[in-house]
C-alpha positions in Angstrom: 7.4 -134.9 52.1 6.2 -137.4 54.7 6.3 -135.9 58.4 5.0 -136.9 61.3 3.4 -135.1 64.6 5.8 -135.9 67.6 5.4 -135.5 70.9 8.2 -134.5 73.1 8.4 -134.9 76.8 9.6 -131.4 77.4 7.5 -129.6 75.0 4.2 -128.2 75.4 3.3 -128.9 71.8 3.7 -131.5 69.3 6.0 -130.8 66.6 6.5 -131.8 63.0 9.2 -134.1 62.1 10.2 -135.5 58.8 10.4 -139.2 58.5 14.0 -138.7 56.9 15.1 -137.4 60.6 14.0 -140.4 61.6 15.8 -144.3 62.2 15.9 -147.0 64.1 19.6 -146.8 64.6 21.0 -145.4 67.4 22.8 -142.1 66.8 26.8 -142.1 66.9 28.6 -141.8 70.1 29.5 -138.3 71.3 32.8 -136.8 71.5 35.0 -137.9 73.9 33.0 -140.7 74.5 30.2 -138.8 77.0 27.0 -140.1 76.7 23.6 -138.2 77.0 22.8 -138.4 80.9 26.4 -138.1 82.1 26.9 -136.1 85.1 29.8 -133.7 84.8 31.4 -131.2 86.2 33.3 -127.9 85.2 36.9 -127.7 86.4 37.6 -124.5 85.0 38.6 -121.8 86.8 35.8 -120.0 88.4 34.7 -116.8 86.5 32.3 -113.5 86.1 31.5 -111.8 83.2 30.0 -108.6 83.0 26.6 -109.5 82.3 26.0 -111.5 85.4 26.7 -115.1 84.1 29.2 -116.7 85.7 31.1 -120.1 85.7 31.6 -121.7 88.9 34.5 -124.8 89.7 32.8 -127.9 90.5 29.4 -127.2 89.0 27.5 -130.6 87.9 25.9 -130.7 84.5 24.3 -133.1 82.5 25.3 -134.0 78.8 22.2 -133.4 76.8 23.9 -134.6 73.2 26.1 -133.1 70.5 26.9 -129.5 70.0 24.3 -127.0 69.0 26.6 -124.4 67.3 28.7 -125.7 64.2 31.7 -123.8 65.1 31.6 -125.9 68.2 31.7 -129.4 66.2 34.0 -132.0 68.4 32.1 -130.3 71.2 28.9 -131.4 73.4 25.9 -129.7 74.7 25.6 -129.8 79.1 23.0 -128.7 80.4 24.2 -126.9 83.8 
């Protein structure tokens, strides 16, 4: 297995990709049509949950690519 040491912007370390993962292609467009870097915002209805976390109408977040869980697969992932 070829791999290569990569450096990301946002990681302290470099980490070890296989040249498989990699292409010069772009990758496909993202549900919906959202890009990675479009602002959004949530217009749910504002909400607590027991734990603390809470979801807040009007709250801007940033698309940071395609879903992260598999059960989630026409979804995206924001970054809020």
């Amino acid at each position: 297995r070829t791999a290569v040491a990569m450096r990301f912007a946002h990681n302290q370390l470099p980490r070890v990709c296989y040249l498989r993962n990699l292409t010069r292609d772009p990758p496909p467009p993202l549900p919906g049509g959202f890009a990675p870097d479009d602002l959004v915002y949530y217009n749910g209805s504002s909400y607590s949950f027991d734990n603390g976390d809470v979801l807040i109408f009007g709250e801007r977040g940033t698309v940071v690519g395609p879903p992260t869980l598999a059960s989630h697969a026409e979804g995206l992932t924001v970054l809020f």
